[in-house]
C-alpha positions in Angstrom: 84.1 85.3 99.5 85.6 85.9 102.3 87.3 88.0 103.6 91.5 113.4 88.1 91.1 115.6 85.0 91.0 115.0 88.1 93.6 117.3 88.8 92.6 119.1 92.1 90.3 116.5 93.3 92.2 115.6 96.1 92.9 119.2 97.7 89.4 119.9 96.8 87.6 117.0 98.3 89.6 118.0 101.5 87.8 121.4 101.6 84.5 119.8 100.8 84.6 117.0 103.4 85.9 119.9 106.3 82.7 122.2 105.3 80.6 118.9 104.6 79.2 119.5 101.2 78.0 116.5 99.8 76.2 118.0 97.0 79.3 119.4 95.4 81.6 115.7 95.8 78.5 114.0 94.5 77.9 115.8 91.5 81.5 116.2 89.8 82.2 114.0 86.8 84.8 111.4 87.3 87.8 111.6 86.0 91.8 110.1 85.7 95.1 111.2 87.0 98.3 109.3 86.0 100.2 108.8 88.8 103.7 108.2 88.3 106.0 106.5 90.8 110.1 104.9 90.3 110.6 101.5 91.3 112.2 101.6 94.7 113.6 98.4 96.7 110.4 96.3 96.8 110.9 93.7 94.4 110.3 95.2 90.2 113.1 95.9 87.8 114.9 98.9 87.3 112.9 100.7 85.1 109.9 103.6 86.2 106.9 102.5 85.8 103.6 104.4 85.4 99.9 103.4 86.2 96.8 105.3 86.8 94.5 105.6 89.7 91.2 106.3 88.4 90.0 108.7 91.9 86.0 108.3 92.5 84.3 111.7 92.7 80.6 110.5 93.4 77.9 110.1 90.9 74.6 110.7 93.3 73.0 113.4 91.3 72.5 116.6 93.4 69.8 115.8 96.5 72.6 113.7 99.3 73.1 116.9 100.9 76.2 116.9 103.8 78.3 113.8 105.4 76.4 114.0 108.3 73.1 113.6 106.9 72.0 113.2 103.4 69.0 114.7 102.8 66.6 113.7 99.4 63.6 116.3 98.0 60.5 114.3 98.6 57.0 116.7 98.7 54.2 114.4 98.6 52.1 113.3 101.0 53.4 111.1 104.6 51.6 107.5 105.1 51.8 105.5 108.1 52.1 101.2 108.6 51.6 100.1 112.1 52.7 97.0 113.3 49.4 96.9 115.6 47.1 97.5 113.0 44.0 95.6 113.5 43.0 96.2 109.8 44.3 97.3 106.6 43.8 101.2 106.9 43.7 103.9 104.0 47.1 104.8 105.7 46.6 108.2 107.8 47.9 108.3 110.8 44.6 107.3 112.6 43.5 104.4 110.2 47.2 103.3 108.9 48.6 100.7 106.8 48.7 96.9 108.2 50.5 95.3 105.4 53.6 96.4 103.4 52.0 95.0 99.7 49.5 97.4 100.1 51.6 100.2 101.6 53.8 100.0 98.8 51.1 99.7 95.8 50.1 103.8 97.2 53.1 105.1 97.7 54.0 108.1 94.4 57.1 110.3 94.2 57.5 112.4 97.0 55.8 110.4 99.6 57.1 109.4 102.6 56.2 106.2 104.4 56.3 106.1 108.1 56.9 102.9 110.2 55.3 102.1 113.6 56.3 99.4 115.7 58.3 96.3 115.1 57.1 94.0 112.3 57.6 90.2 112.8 57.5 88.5 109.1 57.6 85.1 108.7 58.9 86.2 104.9 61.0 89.1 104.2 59.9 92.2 102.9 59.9 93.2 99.4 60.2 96.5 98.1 59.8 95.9 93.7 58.9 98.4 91.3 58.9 101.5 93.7 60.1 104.5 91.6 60.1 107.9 92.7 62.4 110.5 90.5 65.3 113.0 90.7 62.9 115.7 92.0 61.0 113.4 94.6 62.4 110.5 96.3 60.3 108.4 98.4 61.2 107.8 101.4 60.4 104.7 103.9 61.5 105.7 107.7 61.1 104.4 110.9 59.3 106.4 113.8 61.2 105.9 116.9 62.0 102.5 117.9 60.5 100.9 114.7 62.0 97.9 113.9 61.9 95.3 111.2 62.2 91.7 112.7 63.4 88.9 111.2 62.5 86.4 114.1 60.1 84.3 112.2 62.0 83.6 109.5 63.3 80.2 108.7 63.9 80.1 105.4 67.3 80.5 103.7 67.8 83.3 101.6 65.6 85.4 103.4 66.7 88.8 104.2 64.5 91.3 106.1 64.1 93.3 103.3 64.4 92.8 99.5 64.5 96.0 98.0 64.5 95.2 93.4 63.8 96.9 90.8 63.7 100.3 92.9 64.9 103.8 91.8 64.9 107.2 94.5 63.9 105.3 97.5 65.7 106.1 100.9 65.5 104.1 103.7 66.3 105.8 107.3 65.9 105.5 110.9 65.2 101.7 110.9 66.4 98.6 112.9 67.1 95.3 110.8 67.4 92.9 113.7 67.0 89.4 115.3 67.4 87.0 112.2 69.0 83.8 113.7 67.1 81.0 112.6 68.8 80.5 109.1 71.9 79.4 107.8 72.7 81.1 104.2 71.3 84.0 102.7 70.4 85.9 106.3 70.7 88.9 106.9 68.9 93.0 106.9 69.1 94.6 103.2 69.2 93.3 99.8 69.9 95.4 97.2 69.2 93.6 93.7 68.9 94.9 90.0 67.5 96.3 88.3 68.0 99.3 91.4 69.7 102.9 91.2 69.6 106.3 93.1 69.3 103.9 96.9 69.7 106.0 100.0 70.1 103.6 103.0 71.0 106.0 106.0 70.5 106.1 109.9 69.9 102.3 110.7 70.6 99.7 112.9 71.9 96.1 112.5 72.2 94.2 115.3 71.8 90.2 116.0 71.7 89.2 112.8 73.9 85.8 112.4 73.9 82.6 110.9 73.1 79.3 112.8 76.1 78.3 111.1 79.5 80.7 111.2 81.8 77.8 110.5 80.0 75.6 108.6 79.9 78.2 105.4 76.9 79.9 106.6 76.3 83.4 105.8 74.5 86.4 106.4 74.9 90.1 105.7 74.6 93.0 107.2 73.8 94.9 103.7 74.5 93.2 100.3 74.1 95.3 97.4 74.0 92.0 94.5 74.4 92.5 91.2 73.6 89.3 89.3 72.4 90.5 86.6 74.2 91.4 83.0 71.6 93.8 81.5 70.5 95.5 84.6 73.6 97.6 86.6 73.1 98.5 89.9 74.1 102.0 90.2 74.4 105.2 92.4 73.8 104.0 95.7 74.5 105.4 99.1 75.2 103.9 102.0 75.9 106.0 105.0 75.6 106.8 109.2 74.5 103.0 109.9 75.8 101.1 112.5 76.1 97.1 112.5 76.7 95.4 115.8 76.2 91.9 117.3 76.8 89.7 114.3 77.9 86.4 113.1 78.0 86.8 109.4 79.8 83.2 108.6 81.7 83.5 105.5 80.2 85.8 104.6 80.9 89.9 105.3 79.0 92.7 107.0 78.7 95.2 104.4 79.0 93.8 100.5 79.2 95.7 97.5 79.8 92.8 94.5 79.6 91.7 90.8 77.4 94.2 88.6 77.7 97.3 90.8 78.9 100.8 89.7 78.9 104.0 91.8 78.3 103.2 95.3 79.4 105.6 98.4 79.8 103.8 102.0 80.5 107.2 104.2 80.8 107.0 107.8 79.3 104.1 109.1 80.1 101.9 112.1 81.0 98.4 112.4 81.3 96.4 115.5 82.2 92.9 116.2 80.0 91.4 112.9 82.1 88.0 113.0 84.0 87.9 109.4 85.1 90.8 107.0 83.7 94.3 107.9 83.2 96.3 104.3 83.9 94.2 101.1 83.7 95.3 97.7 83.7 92.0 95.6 83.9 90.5 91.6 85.2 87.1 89.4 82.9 85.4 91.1 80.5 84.1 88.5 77.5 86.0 90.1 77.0 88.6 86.8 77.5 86.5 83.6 79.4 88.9 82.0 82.9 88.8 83.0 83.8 92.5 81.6 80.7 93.5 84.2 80.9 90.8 87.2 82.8 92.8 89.5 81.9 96.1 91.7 83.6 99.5 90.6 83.7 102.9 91.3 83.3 102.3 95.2 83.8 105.1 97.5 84.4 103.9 101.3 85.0 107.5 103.5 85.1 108.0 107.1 83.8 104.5 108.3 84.8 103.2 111.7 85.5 99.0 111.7 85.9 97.8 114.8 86.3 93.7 116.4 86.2 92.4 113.2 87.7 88.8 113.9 87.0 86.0 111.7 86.0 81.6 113.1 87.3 80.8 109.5 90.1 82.8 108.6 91.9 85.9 108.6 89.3 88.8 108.4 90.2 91.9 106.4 88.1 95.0 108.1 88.3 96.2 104.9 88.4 94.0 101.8 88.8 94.4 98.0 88.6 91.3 95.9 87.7 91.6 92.8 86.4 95.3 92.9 88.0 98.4 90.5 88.5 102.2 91.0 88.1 102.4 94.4 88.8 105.1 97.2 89.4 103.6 100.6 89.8 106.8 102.9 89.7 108.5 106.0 88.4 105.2 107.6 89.4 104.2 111.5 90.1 100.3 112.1 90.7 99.3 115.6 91.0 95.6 116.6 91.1 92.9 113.8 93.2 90.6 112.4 94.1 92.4 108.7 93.4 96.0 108.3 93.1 96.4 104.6 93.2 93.6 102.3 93.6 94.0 98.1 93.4 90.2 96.9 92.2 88.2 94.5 90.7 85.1 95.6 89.1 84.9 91.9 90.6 84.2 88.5 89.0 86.3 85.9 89.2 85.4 82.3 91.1 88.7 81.7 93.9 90.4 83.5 91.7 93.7 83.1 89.4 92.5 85.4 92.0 91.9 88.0 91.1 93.8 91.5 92.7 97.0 91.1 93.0 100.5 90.5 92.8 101.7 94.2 93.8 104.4 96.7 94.2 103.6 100.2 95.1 107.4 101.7 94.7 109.0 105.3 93.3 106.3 107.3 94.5 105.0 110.9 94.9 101.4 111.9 95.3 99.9 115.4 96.0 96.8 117.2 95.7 93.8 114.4 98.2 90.8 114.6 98.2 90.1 111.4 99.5 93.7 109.6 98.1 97.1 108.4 97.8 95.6 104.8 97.5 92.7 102.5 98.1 92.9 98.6 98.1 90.2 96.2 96.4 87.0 95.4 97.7 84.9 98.5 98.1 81.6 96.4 99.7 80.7 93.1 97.1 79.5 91.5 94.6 82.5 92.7 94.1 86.1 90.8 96.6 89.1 90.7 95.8 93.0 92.1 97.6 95.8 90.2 97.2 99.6 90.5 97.0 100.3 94.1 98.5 103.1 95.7 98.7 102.8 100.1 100.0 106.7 101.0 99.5 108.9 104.2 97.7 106.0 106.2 98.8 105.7 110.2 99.3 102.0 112.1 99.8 101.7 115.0 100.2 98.1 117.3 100.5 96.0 114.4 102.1 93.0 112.8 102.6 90.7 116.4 101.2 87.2 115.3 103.1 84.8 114.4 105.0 84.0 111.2 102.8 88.0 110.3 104.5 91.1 109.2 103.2 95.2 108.6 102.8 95.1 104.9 102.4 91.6 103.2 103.0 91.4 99.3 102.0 88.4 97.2 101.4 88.4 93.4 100.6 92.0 92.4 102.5 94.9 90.3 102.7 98.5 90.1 102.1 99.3 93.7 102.5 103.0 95.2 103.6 102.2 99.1 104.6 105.8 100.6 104.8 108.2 103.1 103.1 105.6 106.2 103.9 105.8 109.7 103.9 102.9 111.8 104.4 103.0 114.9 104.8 99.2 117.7 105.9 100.0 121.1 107.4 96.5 120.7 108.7 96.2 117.5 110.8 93.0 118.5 110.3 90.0 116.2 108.2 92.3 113.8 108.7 92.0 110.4 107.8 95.3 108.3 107.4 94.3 104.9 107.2 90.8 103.6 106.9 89.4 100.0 105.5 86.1 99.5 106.4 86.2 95.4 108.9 88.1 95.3 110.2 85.7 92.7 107.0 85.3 90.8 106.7 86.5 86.9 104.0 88.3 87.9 105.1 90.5 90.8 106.6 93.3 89.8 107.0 97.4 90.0 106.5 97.7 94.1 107.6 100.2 95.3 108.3 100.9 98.9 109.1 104.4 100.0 110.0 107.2 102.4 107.7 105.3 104.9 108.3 106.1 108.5 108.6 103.0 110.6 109.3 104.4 114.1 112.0 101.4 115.1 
């Protein structure tokens, strides 16, 4: 991998974002607005088309609290772990907690783990059967300047923490950092099923990489992994971290893929991580299940991508490949190679599991050779993206490498692309929109207007 009745959702979710009330967005049902668009010049027939762009409202039931900080009810008791522990404690603050298997055999709903110090395992740490509920999340937080090491690790697919088979847990005000020493499967946070109601807010990733970025290693900055047919992943929230100083390899800094459903990414920032910045994957084999083995109802709001330049190939700051129902807004790029990327590097059994159903609205995009945005599987023999609809987004500096253009289309149908500006101070030798299958069977119903160019 590499790179509404929803009616007045969108007018509504502008007033919610401007007085930042989570609780509201994440507790509406979801629901579907058709949205109709005529075939203009891009390349369909001459008839209208009509497809519909399932919005994502949220599904976090009713404790996320604003943008800026999402807050969980937790009312138990508040444990400590120290790293310089001599002893295994009864976890007070004067006789704490030396290991996390027994930490995490005492902690009940509503408590609230603190972390002391940085912790240098030689394993990863695994967080598995840690329930708290809808009125009592527990929550695992760092004191200041806790960190979670992953120095000592030298196995492959070790990340610093393992977090399965977990349900109202939030993690907050940790740094993942120093895992070098491994070539596939590094990296800070693995989310695996069965896991729901995740909070991951407030951390730090820095220096995690592979010893191997061109050689198909990988590591992550978060993965949330859903391998698993009978056990979804769902309602999960990702939000306020920041990822810096990476080498992630093939792999991507911030994955959401196969048996996933429900996940926000709000407002976090990413910063030279060495491939793809945020990817929400499927068709890839992981989940067993075709109909399931792809990630779906992704929300990806107010992030900030920044560096993200690829040893490999060309990096996407934002990808989609494989992933359904998406909403890609109000995100910042700055820097890369592709802004946005909807392909299909996969070919599912089924044409309804194609990548798709997607709005790409409001966000800004600045300085990448390579375009603004890249829809379509990129090769004949790859997968198709259909339903996506790119309106209102700002580039800016874009499109200068060579043989690259703005807007790429390959083989995709019933695309919305309206109402961008782009703006190149040198707009010679720029091509704006380019279509790589414009003959194919398959592409079809794009349609490309009342964007502003500036030239």
């Amino acid at each position: 991998m590499r790179d509404f009745q929803f009616l007045n959702f969108i007018k509504e979710a502008d007033k919610l974002f401007s007085k930042k009330n989570l609780l509201a967005l994440v507790t509406s049902a979801l629901f579907f607005l058709p949205l109709v668009t005529g075939c203009g010049s891009g390349g369909g027939g001459d008839e209208d088309f009509e497809f519909t762009i399932p919005v994502l409202d949220g599904s976090l039931t009713g404790y996320m609290g604003d943008l800026s900080s999402p807050s969980v009810p937790c009312s138990g008791r508040t444990l400590y772990i120290s790293a310089s522990a001599s002893s295994e404690g009864s976890g007070t603050s004067s006789s704490p907690f030396k290991t996390f298997a027994v930490a995490a055999r005492a902690l009940q709903p509503g408590d609230t783990l603190v972390i002391q110090g940085t912790f240098k395992n030689s394993e990863r740490i695994k967080l598995s059967s840690i329930h708290g509920n809808a009125g009592n999340y527990i929550t695992i937080k760092g004191a200041s300047g806790a960190s979670l090491s992953g120095e000592e690790i030298s196995e492959n697919n070790n990340k610093i923490l393992k977090i399965e088979n977990c349900s109202y847990l939030k993690i907050e005000h940790l740094t993942f950092k120093d895992h070098v020493n491994t070539k596939n499967g590094g990296g800070g946070i693995g989310v695996y099923p069965p896991a729901n109601h995740i909070v991951i807010d407030h951390c730090t990733f820095t220096n995690l990489k592979t010893t191997e970025p061109t050689n198909h290693g990988t590591t992550n900055g978060i993965i949330v992994y859903g391998n698993s047919t009978t056990d979804t992943i769902h309602d999960i929230f990702i939000s306020n971290n920041s990822f810096s100083n990476m080498a992630t390899g093939w792999a991507e800094c911030l994955t959401v893929t196969a048996n996933v459903e429900y996940v926000n990414l709000i407002s976090n920032t990413i910063d030279t991580t060495g491939n793809i910045g945020i990817d929400v994957g499927g068709n890839y084999g992981y989940c067993d299940e075709p109909s399931k083995d792809f990630a779906r109802y992704i929300y990806i709001y107010g992030n900030t991508v920044k560096n993200c330049v690829s040893p490999n190939a060309t990096a996407g700051s934002i990808y989609c490949d494989g992933g359904q129902h998406i909403i890609i807004r109000n995100n910042r790029l700055y820097d890369g190679e592709t802004g946005f990327s909807t392909g299909a590097e996969q070919v599912p059994i089924s044409e309804n599991y194609s990548t798709g159903d997607i709005l790409i609205e409001g966000n800004y995009i600045e300085n990448f050779d390579h375009g603004v945005w890249h829809c379509g599987g990129y090769k004949a023999n790859l997968g198709w993206v259909q339903n996506v609809r790119f309106t209102g987004n700002t580039g800016k500096n874009t499109g200068y490498g060579t043989h690259q253009a703005v807007i790429v289309f390959n083989k995709c149908r019933n695309i919305d692309f309206s109402g961008n500006t782009f703006t190149n101070p040198d707009h010679s030798g720029v091509t704006k929109v380019y279509y790589s299958f414009r003959d194919s069977p398959y592409t079809k119903n794009v349609s490309d207007q009342n964007n502003s160019w500036g030239w």
